[in-house]
VOKOL-892350 format. One line per 5 residues: for each residue x, y, z of C-alpha. Coordinates in Angstrom, 1 decimal. Layout:
X Y Z  ...
***
This chain:
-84.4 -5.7 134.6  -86.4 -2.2 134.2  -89.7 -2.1 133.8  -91.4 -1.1 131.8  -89.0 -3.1 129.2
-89.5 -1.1 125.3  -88.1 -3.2 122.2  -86.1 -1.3 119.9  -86.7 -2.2 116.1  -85.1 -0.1 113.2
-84.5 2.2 115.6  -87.4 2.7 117.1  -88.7 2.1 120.3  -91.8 0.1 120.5  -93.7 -1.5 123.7
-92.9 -4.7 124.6  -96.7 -5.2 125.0  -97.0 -4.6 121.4  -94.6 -6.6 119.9  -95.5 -9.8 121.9
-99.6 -9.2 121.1  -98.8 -8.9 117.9  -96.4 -12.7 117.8  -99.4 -14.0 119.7  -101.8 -13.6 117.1
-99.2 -14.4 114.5  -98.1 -17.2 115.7  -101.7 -18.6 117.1  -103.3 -18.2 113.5  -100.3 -19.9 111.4
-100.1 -22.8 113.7  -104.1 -23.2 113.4  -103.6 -23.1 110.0  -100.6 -25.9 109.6  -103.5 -27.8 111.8
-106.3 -27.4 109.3  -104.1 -28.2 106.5  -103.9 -31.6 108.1  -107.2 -32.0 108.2  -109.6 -33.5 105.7
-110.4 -31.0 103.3  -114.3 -29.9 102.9  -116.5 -31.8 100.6  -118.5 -28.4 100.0  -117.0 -25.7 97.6
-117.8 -23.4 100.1  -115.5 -24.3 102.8  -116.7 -21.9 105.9  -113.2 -22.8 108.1  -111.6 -19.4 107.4
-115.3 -17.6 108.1  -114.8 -19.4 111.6  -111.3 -17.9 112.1  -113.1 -14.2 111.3  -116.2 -14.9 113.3
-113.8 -16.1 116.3  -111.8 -13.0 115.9  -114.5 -10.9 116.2  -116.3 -12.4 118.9  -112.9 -12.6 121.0
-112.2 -8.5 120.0  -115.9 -7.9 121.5  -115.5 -10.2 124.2  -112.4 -8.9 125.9  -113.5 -5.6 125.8
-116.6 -5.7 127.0  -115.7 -8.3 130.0  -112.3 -5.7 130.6  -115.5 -2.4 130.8  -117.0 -4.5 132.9
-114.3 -5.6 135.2  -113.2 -1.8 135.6  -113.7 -0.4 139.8  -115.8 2.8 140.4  -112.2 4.9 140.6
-110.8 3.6 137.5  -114.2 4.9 136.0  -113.9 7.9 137.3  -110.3 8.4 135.9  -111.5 8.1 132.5
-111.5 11.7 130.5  -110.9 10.1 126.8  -113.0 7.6 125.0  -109.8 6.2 123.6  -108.4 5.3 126.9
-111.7 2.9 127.1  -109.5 0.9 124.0  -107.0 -0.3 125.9  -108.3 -2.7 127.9  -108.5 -6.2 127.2
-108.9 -9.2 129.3  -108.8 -13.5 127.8  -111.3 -14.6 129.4  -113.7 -12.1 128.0  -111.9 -13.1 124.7
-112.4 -16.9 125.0  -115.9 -16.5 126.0  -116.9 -14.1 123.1  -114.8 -16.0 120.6  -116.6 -19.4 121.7
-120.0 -17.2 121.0  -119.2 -16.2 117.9  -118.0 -19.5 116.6  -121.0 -21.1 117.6  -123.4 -18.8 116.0
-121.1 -19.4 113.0  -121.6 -22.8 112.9  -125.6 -22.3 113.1  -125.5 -20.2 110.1  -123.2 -22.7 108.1
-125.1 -25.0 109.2  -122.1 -26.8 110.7  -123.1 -29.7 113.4  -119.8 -31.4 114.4  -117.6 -30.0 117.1
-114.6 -28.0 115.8  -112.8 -26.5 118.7  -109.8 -29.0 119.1  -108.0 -27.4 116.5  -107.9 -24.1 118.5
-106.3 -25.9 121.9  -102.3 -25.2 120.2  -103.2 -21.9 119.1  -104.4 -20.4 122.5  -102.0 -22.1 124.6
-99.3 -20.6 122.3  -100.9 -17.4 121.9  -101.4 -17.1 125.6  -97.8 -17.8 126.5  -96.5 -15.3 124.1
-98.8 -12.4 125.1  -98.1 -12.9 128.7  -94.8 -12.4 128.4  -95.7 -9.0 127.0  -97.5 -8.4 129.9
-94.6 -9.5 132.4  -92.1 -7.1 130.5  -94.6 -4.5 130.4  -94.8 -4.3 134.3  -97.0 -2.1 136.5
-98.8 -0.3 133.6  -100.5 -4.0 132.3  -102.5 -3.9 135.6  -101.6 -8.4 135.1  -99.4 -8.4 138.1
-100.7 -10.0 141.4  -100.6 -8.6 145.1  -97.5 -7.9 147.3  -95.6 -11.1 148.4  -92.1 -12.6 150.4
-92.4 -15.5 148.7  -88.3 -15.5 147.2  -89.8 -15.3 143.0  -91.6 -12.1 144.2  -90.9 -9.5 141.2
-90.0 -6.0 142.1  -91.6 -3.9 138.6  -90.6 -0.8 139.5  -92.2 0.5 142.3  -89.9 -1.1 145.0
-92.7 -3.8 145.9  -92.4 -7.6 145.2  -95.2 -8.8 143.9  -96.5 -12.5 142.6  -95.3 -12.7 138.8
-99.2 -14.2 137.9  -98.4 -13.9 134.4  -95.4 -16.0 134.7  -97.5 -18.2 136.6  -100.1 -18.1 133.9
-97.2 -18.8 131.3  -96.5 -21.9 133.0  -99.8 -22.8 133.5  -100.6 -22.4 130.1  -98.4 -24.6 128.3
-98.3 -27.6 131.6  -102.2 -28.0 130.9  -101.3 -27.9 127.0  -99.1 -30.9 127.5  -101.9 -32.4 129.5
-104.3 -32.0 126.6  -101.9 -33.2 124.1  -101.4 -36.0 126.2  -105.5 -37.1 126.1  -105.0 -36.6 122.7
-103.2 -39.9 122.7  -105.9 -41.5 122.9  -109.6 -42.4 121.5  -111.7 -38.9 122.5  -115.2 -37.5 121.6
-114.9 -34.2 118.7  -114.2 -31.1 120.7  -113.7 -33.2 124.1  -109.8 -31.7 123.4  -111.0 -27.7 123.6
-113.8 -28.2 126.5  -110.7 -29.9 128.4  -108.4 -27.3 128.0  -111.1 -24.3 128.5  -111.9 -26.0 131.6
-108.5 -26.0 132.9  -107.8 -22.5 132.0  -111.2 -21.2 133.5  -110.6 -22.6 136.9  -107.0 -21.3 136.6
-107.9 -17.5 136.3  -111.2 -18.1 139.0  -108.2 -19.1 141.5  -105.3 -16.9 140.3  -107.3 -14.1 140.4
-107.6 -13.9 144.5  -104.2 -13.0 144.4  -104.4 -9.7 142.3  -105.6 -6.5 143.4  -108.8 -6.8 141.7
-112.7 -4.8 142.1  -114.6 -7.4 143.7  -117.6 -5.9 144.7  -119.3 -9.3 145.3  -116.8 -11.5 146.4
-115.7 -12.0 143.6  -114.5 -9.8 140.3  -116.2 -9.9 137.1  -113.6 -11.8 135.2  -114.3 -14.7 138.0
-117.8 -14.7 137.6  -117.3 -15.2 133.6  -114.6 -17.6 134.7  -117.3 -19.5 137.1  -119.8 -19.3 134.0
-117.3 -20.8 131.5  -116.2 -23.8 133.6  -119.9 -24.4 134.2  -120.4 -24.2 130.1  -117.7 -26.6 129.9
-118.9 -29.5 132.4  -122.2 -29.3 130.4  -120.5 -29.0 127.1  -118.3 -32.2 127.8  -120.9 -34.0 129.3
-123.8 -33.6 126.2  -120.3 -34.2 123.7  -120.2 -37.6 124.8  -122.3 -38.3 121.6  -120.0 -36.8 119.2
-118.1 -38.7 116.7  -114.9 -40.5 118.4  -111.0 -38.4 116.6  -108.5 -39.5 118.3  -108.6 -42.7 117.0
-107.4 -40.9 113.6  -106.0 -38.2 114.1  -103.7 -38.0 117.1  -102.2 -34.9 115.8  -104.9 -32.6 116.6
-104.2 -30.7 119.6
***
């Protein structure tokens, strides 16, 4: 394989990077809307679920951008001569973190009390597998790939050096802690005890995953695993104040 690999569609070549961002999102938002659709519909004419999707959207455009400016090393700021290359980096954690934000202060403003995250879980770990594998075909330029390596799965992208595939690793990842989440979802569990679960799991993922890329960490650690550290604490709290929300598995076992 030749990296980076460039989809040709109608005859014209396209980034691999691209297409798969752009099935992500498709794919994330139909399948959490086949989930609402099983859901109970809104007593209130004014059903604020859509608003949610809009406000998560935002929050997670903010979020990855600002965490990816963040993450960025003193020579990768000093390489910068166009305000438009600041638009092309993005990072999921930053994402997940702003979109949570910006669904909660939705929530406040609807005045919405219950926990609604569990619907998300399918989307993200869907959406996650399919933009990684944009990153993996994209190759060097991604800046995804991890450190050099022996190890016989090492992944030559072009610039003769093996390297850890992490966003294969993050594929699999990804859709083995799904399975684990749908599993819990088997049984009895507490509203939103589905999405703290899986944001958990994902959080400590990248915090470990991330010592084996070459990454700017000027304090031990990079940004993206600080927000990673902050998330996972977020989520013990989260799960253990949710223990007073109202009990969905026992009705719908179809959520995840």
């Amino acid at each position: 394989m030749t990296f980076p690999v460039v989809f040709h569609i109608f005859g014209r070549p396209i980034a691999s990077h691209e297409v798969c961002e752009l099935a992500a999102y498709t794919v994330g938002v139909q399948t959490y809307l086949i989930i609402q659709r099983r859901q109970p519909k809104a007593s209130s004419r004014r059903d604020p679920g859509l608003w949610l999707v809009v406000w998560c959207a935002l929050g997670a455009m903010v979020g990855s951008k600002l965490l990816a400016w963040i993450e960025m090393s003193p020579d990768e700021i000093a390489q910068i001569n166009d305000w438009r290359s600041l638009l092309g980096g993005k990072t999921i954690v930053g994402g997940l973190l702003g979109g949570w934000i910006a669904v909660e202060l939705a929530k406040k403003y609807f005045g919405i009390t219950q926990r609604t995250g569990d619907a998300y879980v399918a989307p993200l770990v869907l959406g996650i597998a399919i933009g990684r594998i944009g990153c993996f075909l994209t190759g060097l330029p991604d800046h995804t790939y991890g450190i050099a390596t022996n190890l016989p799965w090492g992944v030559d992208f072009g610039d003769g050096i093996r390297r850890h595939p992490t966003q294969l690793y993050e594929i699999a990842f990804a859709l083995l802690w799904g399975l684990v989440v749908w599993i819990r979802s088997r049984w009895p569990y507490a509203r939103g005890e589905l999405f703290r679960l899986f944001m958990f799991g994902y959080f400590s993922f990248r915090l470990l995953v991330e010592f084996i890329k070459p990454v700017y960490r000027p304090e031990g650690l990079s940004a993206i695993q600080w927000a990673c550290v902050a998330g996972i604490c977020i989520c013990v709290y989260s799960m253990q104040t949710g223990r007073q929300q109202p009990i969905a598995g026992e009705v719908h076992h179809d959520r995840i």
